[in-house]
N, C-alpha and C positions, 0 to 999 in steps of 0.2 A: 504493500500500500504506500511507504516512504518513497518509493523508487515511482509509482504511478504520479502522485504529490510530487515530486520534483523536478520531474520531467513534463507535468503538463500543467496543470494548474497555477502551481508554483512559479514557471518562468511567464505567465499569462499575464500574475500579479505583479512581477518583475518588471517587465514589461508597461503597464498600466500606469504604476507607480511614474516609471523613466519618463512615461509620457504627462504626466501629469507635472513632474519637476519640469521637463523642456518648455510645456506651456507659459508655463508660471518663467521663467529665463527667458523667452524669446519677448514674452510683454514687458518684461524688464529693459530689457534689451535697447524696443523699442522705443519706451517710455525717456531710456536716457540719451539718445541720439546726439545729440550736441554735447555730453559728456563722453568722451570717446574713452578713457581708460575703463569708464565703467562701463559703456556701450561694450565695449570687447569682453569684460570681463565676464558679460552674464550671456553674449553671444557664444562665448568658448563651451560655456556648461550646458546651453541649450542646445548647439550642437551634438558636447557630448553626450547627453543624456538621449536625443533624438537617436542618436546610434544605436543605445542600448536598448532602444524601445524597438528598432528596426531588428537587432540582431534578435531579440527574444521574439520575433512576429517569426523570422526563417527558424528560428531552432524549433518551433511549435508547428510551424508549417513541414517541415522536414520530421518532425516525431509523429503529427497525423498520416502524410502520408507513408510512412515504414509502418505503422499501422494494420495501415489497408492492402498495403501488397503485400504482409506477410498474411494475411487473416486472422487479425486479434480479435477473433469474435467477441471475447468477452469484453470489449467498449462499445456502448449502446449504435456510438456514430458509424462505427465499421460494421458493426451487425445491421443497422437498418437499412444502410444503402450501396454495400458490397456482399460478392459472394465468390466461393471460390471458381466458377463458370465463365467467370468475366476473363474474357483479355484484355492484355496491359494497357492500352488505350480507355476502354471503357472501367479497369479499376480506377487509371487515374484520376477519371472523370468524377469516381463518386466521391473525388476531394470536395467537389462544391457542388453536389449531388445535394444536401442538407441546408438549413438557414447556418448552423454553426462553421462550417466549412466555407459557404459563399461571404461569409462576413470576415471571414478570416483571409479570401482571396481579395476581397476590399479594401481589408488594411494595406497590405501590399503591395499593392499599386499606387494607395495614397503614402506610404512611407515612400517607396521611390521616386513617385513626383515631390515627395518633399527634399530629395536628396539631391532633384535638378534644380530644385528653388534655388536650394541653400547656397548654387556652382551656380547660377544666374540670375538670381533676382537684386544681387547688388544691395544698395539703397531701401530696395523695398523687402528685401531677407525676413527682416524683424518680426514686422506686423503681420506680414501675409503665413509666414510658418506659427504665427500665434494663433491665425485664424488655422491652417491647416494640422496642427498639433493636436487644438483640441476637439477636433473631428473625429483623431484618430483616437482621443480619450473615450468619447463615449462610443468606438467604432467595437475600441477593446472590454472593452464592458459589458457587449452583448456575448464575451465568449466566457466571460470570468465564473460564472456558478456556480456564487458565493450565499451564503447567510447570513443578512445584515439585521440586527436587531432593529426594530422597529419600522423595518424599510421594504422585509423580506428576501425572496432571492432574488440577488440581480447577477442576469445574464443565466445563460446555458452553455453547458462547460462540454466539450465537446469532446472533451479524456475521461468523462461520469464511464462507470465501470456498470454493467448488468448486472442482477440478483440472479442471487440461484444459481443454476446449472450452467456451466460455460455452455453455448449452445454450440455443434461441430459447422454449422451453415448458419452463414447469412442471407436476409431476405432480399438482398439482390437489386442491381438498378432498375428502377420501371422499363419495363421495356421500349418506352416511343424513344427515353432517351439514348439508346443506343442505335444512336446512328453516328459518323461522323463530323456532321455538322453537327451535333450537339454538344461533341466533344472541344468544337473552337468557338460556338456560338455563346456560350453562358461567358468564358475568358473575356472574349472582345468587348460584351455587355457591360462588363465590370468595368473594363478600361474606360469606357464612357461615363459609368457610375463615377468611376473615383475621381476621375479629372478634372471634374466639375466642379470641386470644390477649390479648383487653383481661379477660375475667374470668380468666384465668388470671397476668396480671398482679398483677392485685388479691389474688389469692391472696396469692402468693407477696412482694408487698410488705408482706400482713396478717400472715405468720409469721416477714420479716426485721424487722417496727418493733414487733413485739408489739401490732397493734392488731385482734385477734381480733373485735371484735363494728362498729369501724368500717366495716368495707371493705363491708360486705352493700349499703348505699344506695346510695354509687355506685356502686356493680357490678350490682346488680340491672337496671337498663334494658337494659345492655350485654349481661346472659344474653338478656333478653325481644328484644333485636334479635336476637342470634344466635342464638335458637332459630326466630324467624320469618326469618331469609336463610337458612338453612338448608334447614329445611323447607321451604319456597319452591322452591327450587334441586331439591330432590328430587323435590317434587311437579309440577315442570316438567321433568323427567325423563320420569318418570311416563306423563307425558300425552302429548309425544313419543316413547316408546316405542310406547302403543298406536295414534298416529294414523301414523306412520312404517313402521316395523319392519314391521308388516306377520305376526305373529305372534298378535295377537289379544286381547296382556297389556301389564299397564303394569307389571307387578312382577315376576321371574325367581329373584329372589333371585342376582342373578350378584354376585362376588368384588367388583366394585367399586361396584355398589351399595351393596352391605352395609356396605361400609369408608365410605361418608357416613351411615347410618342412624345407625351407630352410638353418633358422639358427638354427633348429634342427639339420641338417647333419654339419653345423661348428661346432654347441657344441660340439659333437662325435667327428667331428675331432682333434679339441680341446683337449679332453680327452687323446686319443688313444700319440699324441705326449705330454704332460704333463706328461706321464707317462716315455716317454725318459729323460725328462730333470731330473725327481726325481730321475734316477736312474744314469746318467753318467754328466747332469750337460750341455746335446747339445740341439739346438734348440732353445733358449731362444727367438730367433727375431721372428719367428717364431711363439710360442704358444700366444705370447704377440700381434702378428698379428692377429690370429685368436681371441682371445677374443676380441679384436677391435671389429673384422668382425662379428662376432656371434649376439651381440649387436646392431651393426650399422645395419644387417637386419631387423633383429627385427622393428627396429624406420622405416626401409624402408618398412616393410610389414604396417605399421601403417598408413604412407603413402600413400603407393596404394588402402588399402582396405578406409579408411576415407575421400580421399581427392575427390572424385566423381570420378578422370580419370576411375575406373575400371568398371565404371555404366554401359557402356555399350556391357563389353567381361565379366562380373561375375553376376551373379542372387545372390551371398554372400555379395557384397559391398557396403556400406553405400553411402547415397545421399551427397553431398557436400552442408556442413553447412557453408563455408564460411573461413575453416581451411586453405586450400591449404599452406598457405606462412607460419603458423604457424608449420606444420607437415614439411615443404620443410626447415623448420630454421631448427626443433629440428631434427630432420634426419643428414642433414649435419652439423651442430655444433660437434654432439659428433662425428661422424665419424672425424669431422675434427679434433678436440682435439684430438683423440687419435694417428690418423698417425702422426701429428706433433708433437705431444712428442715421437713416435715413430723413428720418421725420425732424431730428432734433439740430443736424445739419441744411436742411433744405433754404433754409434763409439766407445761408454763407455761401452757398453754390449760384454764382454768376452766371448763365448760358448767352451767347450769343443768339440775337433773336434771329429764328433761320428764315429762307426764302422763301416768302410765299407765293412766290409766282406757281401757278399751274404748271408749268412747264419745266420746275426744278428739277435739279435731280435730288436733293433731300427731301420734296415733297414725295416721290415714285418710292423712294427707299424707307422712307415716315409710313407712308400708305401700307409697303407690302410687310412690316411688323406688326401693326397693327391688326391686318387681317392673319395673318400668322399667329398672335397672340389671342384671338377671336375666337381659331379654329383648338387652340390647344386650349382655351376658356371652357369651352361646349363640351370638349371631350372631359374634361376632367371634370364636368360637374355631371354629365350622365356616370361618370366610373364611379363617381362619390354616392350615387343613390343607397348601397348599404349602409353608411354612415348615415343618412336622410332615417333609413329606416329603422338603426338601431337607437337613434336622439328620440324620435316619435314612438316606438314602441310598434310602429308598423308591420306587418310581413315582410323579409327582405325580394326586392324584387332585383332585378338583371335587366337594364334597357336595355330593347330590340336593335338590334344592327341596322334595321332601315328607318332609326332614329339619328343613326351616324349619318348615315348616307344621304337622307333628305337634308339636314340643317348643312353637312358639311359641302354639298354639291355649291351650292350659288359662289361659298366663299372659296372653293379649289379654280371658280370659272374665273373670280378678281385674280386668284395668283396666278394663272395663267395670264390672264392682260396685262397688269403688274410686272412680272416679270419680261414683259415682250418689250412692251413700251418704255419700264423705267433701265431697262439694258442700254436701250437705241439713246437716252436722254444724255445716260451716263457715259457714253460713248463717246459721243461731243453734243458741244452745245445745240440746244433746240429752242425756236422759238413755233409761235401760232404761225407762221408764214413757212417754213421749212419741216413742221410737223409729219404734215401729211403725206411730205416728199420722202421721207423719210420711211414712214412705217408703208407705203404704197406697195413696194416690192412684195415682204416677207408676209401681208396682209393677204396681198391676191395670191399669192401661193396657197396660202391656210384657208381662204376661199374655196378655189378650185380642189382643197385637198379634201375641206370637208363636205364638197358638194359629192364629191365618189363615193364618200361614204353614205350620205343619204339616197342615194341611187341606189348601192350595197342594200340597202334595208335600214339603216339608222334612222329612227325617226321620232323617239322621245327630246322634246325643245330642249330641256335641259344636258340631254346626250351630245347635242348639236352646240350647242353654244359651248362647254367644254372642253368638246372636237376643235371646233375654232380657234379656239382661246389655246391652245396647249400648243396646237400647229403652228398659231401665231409666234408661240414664246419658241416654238422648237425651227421656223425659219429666220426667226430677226438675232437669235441667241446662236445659231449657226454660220449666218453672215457674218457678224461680229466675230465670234471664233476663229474664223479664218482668216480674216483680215488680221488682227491682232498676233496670232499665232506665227504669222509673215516675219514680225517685227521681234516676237520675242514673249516666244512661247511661256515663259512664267508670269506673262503679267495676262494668261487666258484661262485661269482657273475657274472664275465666275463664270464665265458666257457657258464651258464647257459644263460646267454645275448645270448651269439655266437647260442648259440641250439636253440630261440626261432627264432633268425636269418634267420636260416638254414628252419625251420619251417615254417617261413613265405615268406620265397619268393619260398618252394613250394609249399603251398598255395597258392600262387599269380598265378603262373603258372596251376594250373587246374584250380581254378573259375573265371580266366578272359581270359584265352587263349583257353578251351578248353570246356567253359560251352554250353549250347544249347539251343535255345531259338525260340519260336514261337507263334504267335497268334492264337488261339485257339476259335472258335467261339459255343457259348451253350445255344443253345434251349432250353428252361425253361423244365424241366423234362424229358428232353430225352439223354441217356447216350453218352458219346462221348472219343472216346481214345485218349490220349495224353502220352509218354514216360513210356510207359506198363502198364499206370495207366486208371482208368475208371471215367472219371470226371460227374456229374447229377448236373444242375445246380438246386436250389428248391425255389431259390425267395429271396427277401428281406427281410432281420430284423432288425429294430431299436436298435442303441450299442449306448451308451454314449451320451445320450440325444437325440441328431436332427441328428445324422451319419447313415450312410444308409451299411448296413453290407452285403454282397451278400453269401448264404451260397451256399456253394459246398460240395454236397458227394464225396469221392475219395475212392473208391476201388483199393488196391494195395496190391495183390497176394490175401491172406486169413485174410490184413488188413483192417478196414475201419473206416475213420475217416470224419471232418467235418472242412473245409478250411471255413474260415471269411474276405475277402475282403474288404476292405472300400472304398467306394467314395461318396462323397459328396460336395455341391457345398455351398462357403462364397462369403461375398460381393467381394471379391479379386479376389478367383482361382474356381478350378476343383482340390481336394485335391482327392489323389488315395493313397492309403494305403496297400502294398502287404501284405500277409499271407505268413509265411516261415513254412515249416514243416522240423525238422532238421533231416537226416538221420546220421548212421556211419559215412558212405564217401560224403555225398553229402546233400546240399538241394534242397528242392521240392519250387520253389518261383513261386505265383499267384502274376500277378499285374491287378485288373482292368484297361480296356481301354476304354470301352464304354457301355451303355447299351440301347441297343433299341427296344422300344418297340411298338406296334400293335395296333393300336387303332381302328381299325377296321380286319376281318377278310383275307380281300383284302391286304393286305402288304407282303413284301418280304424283306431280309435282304441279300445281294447279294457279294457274292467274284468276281474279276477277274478269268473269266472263267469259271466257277462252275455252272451249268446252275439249276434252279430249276420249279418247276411247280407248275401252279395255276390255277383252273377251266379249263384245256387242255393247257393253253395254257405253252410251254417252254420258259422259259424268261434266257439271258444269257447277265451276262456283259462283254463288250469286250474292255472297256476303255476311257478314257478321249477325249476330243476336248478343250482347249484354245483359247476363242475367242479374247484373248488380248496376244501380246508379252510382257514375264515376266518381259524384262530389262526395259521394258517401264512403270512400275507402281512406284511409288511413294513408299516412305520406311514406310510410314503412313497407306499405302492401303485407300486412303480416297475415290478413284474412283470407281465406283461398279466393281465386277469383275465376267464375264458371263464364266459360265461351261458345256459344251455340254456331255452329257452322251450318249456313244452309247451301246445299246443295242438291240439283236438279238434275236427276237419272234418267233416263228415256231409254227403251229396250223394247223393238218387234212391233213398234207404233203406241207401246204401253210408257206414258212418263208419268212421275212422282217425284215429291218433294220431300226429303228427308232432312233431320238436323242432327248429326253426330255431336257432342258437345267436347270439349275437350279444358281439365279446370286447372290452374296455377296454384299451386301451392306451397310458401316460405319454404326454402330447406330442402324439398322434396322433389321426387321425380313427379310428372305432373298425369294427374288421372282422367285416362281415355276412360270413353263410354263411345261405343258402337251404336250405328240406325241401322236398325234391317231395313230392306224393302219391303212393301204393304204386299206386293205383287209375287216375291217370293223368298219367303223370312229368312229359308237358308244362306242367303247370301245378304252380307253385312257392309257397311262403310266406316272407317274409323280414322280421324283426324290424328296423323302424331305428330305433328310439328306445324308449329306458325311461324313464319317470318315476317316479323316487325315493319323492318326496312322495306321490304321491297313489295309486302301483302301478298305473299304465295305461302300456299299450305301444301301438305303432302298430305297425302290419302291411300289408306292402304286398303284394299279388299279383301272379303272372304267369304268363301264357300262357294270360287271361280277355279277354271283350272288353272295351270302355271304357267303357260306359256305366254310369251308378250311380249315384242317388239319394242320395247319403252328400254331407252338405256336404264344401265346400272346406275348413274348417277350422275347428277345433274350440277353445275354451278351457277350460281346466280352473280352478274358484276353490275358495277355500274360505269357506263361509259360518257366519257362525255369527251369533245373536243374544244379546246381552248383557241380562240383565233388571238391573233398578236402577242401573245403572252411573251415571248419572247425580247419581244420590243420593250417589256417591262422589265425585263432581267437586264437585256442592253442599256437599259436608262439607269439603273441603280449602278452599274457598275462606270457609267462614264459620272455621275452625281460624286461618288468617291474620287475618280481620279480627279475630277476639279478641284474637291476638296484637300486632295494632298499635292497639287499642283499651288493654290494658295496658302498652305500652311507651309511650302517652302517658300517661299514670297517673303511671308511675312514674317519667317523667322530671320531669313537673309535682311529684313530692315530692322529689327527689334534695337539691334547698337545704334541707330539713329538718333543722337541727343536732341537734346533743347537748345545747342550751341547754334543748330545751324538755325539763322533768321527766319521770322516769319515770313518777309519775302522769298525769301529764297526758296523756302520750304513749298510756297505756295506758287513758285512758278514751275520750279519739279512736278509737281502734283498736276498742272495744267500743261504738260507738255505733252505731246502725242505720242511719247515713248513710255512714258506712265501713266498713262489712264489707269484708273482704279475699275476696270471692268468686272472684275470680278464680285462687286459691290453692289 
């Protein structure tokens, strides 16, 4: 137990401690800045002390994971989300497989961005590692799981040892998570997570030193990384969802989604208005607002997805370990630190009053934050609805996705305009007489591009106006690109952003607005059409040890190839695995649904309406009977629940309606009851299976002979084809390269002093070799 104590717990406190002296030293630090022998003196200890808080986060990190690859079962954290089954990939994964494990990958990332601070923040060292020190205080705190008299347990200790019986296995990684993307997806997530508290630093150490127009330069790289780990992290989500899940979407709009989206779209807005003040000196309350807010989501997403409330509107959110008060302090602490240094500074903050011309560029750049910060407003107040319902005492509800879709449609149609228009402004100068001349080209292109589409079939107003509007941002954001790129490719990171923009939301609009989808039912070796394609289902083969692969021949035109489905069943779920085949314009997505099979030659596998035949007889299903009213069950289902199946026989010009029932019950295998026929009782109909998803039942007969033409066994999938999807995957991936095209930008000017003249400064800034295009 000493050796358990010392090695995990112990160096956590150690740790905690360090961090909590370097805090207390770096605000010293700062506090005495004009005193320099004492500036250095408590700089020296705050450093050293930060080390030792760094070094006790890798000794803890490096003692969970020996942990888990060796299989300590008897530690609660290695027993729940490792097992010996896993390969080395997917054990390492289950390091932050857990909330104690993910918060332990968060330290660490914010100790190393505190370790480039400390090699480059100069000046600003002091106050910004004060702010980001004690992030890391209450980051470590959620790992500590201790017993505080009067306070209770704070944090979940992540070395706690299991009762009882050392168990020989562990319960193993959920199985969606083991894919490979999820093995980089959760990592990169965090890097967004942590980073984000270096511009929120910077904030907050530009309103305690009163250096309101300093902080923008070096903070700015640090937004441009955090919005690109961010975005990243999500957009590898994304992509895991549709190739995984097995659903069809990469976007849901689910509760913990949304809680990353969120202060994703402040960062961006963030950005887009930083770049007003660096050039005319307006906005200061403002950007200083949003890095507040950007930040304070963040610690609110941490909160919703950790503290149980979303356990029951997200299948993404962690079980409630006991955090609540602990995630509900660090949440509102730093939000609250920052508006009241905000609020209590705002009379001492000067802004240059900006341009109101219509025709600005800090009006275009004012605008598209605004509606940025709009779009991330609406989401995070539909994701907050279980907080709505646990204040009111209400039932917790889950807003519907085409709550997303409806409010957020009109304002993705401004960011498209927005970004078209305030590119071409930014670009060079525009007035109301050269406007027109201007946007004429990349307009009538988005024209003509979105008149093909309504010819295609497009015909919802709002499909259409979006269509325009993105075409628009993805022709005038492409001109620009090129043109700029001629001259000197690092200063086209924005335009090339703008075009991946343009890209992706119309991607968005063919594979989730106008894809097509069906369940598809396939009798073991006999060919079946689906989307002018020729589907042969040919049986089962074992993939990747114990997974069950469904292969499907596809014939499409003079192509033919060979689809692999996965489904297979863990102690947990019913894991379904679709096969994507990627076309030009579109992809071909399989998802298994079901597969059912004949165990005798008398079965039947039956759609609504579809009537089939067996030994003469017509068997037709015509639909359900509820022998229970729905409102009256229990949310448990713990009561059996009885299902009347009618179906319609016909045999030798004689037809009948019979109801086999067939009832649910907790726990159990579920109890048939057989319909004779009225016409001749020896022969019987008995419902053993209903499928949910797709409404086919199986039916088996008796007291027929055996023989029957009807395969052995059937698979049910569902098919659908995605048009442009691709064009969405193109656009994400040219949105990042922008993004790391101007986070090298701007790290290459971050040494830029206040030396050189505001003239000077401001005729660089207007020279045709610096445009700030990326802005």
């Amino acid at each position: 137990m000493l050796t358990e104590f010392l090695t995990g717990k112990f160096i956590t406190i150690v740790g905690f401690t360090a961090a909590l002296i370097s805090t207390f030293a770096f605000y010293r630090a700062a506090q005495n800045e004009q005193n320099k022998p004492v500036y250095h003196e408590w700089l020296l200890l705050a450093r050293k002390t930060f080390m030792v808080m760094f070094g006790a986060l890798v000794i803890n990190g490096f003692h969970l994971l020996y942990l888990i690859l060796s299989h300590q079962f008897q530690y609660n954290y290695v027993k729940h989300y490792s097992s010996t089954d896993l390969n080395l990939f997917y054990l390492i994964s289950t390091f932050y497989a857990g909330q104690e494990g993910s918060f332990m990958l968060w330290m660490f990332y914010g100790a190393l961005f505190g370790v480039f601070i400390m090699l480059t923040a100069k000046e600003y060292e002091a106050p910004v590692m004060t702010v980001l020190t004690l992030s890391q205080v209450f980051l470590l705190s959620m790992i500590m799981g201790v017993d505080v008299p009067a306070l209770g347990m704070i944090g979940s200790d992540p070395f706690a040892l299991t009762t009882g019986q050392v168990p020989k296995e562990g319960d193993g990684l959920n199985p969606l998570l083991q894919n490979p993307w999820m093995v980089i997806h959760p990592p990169t997530l965090f890097v967004g997570f942590a980073s984000l508290i270096v511009p929120f630093s910077y904030a907050v150490a530009a309103l305690w030193k009163n250096k309101y127009d300093d902080w923008i330069r070096p903070a700015m790289p640090w937004v441009l990384f955090s919005a690109v780990a961010l975005g990243t992290g999500i957009m590898m989500g994304g992509y895991w969802a549709y190739k995984v899940l097995g659903w069809g979407g990469y976007w849901g709009w689910d509760p913990v989604e949304n809680s990353s989206l969120v202060p994703w779209l402040f960062i961006v807005a963030l950005l887009h208005t930083m770049m007003v003040q660096k050039k005319n000196g307006s906005l200061k309350r403002w950007n200083l607002f949003l890095a507040i807010l950007a930040f304070s989501t963040i610690l609110y997403s941490a909160f919703l997805t950790r503290s149980g409330i979303l356990g029951d509107t997200s299948v993404h959110s962690f079980t409630d370990l006991g955090l609540y008060n602990q995630l509900a302090l660090f949440c509102g602490g730093f939000l609250t630190l920052g508006l009241m240094l905000l609020a209590y500074r705002t009379k001492s903050i000067v802004s240059v009053q900006p341009n109101g011309s219509l025709y600005s560029r800090e009006f275009f750049l004012f605008c598209g934050s605004i509606v940025l910060m709009l779009i991330g407003l609406v989401i995070a107040a539909g994701t907050s609805t279980p907080i709505y319902s646990k204040l009111t005492g209400t039932p917790l509800t889950k807003i519907d996705a085409d709550f997303y879709n409806k409010v957020t449609l009109p304002l993705a149609v401004l960011i498209g305009l927005l970004s078209a228009v305030g590119q071409l402004i930014w670009w060079k100068k525009i007035d109301a007489e050269n406007l027109v001349k201007a946007i004429s080209l990349p307009l009538s292109a988005a024209m003509i591009f979105t008149s093909v589409l309504v010819l295609s079939g497009v015909r919802e107003i709002g499909m259409i106006l979006l269509a325009l509007t993105a075409a628009f941002s993805l022709f005038a954001n492409g001109q620009i690109f090129f043109k700029v790129a001629k001259g000197n490719l690092r200063f086209a990171g924005g335009s090339l952003a703008h075009v991946g923009l343009g890209l992706m939301l119309l991607g968005i609009i063919g594979s989730a607005k106008y894809d097509e989808s069906k369940h598809v039912e396939l009798p073991k070796g006999k060919p079946v059409e689906a989307f002018g394609k020729t589907l042969t289902y040919t049986g089962v083969q074992t993939v990747d040890g114990a997974k069950s692969g469904y292969k499907i021949n596809i014939e499409d035109g003079g192509d033919t190839y060979t689809a692999m489905p996965i489904m297979y069943e863990t102690k947990r779920m019913t894991v379904q695995n679709p096969d994507v085949t990627h076309y030009l314009t579109k992809d071909f997505y399989i998802a298994p649904v079901n597969l059912m099979k004949r165990k005798n030659p008398n079965r039947l596998v039956l759609s609504a309406d579809e009537p089939q035949t067996i030994h003469g007889y017509a068997v037709t299903f015509t639909g359900f009977k509820m022998y229970q009213d729905p409102t009256t069950l229990d949310a448990n289902a713990t009561q059996p629940i009885k299902v009347g199946v009618k179906l319609s026989v016909a045999k030798d010009g004689i037809s009948e309606s019979i109801e086999p029932t067939f009832t649910i019950v907790a726990g159990e295998s579920p109890v048939i009851q057989p319909a004779p026929l009225a016409s001749n009782p020896a022969v019987s109909f008995a419902v053993t299976n209903i499928d949910a998803n797709s409404r086919k039942i199986m039916v088996e007969v008796d007291g027929v002979g055996t023989t029957s033409d009807a395969p052995s066994e059937t698979l049910i999938v569902e098919a659908s084809e995605k048009p442009f999807i691709n064009v969405l995957w193109i656009g994400t991936y040219l949105v990042v390269f922008g993004f790391m095209l101007s986070i090298y930008r701007r790290w290459k000017e971050r040494n830029i002093t206040s030396r050189v003249s505001t003239q000077t400064l401001t005729t660089a800034q207007n020279a045709p070799e610096l445009i700030d295009v990326e802005d």
